[in-house]
C-alpha positions, 0 to 999 in steps of 0.5 A: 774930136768933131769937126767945127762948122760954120755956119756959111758951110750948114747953110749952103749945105742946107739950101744945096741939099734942099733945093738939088742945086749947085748954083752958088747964085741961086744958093745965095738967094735961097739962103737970104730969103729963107735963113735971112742970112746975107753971103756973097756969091764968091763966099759960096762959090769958094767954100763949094770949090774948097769942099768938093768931094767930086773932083777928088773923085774924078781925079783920082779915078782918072789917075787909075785909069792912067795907071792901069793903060 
């Protein structure tokens, strides 16, 4: 079974990619002016907060250098 997905999270994941960026401010703009699709800056921010692979990686790293010392 896949996953669904939406189409806020393959725009920013698009524009994201596309652009090198992270900046949910840019990211709404590029989106709007290249998708003609209209989200807000706090939709993109939450969905970005809820999808990022690197603070889980971040902490888990952290918790095995605790672990280790």
């Amino acid at each position: 079974m896949t996953k669904p997905y939406s189409q806020l999270a393959i725009a920013v994941d698009l524009v994201s990619y596309e652009y090198k960026t992270s900046n949910p401010i840019i990211i709404a703009e590029k989106i709007e002016e290249d998708l003609g699709l209209n989200y807000s800056i706090h939709q993109i921010a939450d969905y970005m907060d809820i999808n990022k692979l690197e603070d889980y990686e971040k902490q888990s790293n952290k918790i095995e250098y605790e672990q280790n010392y």
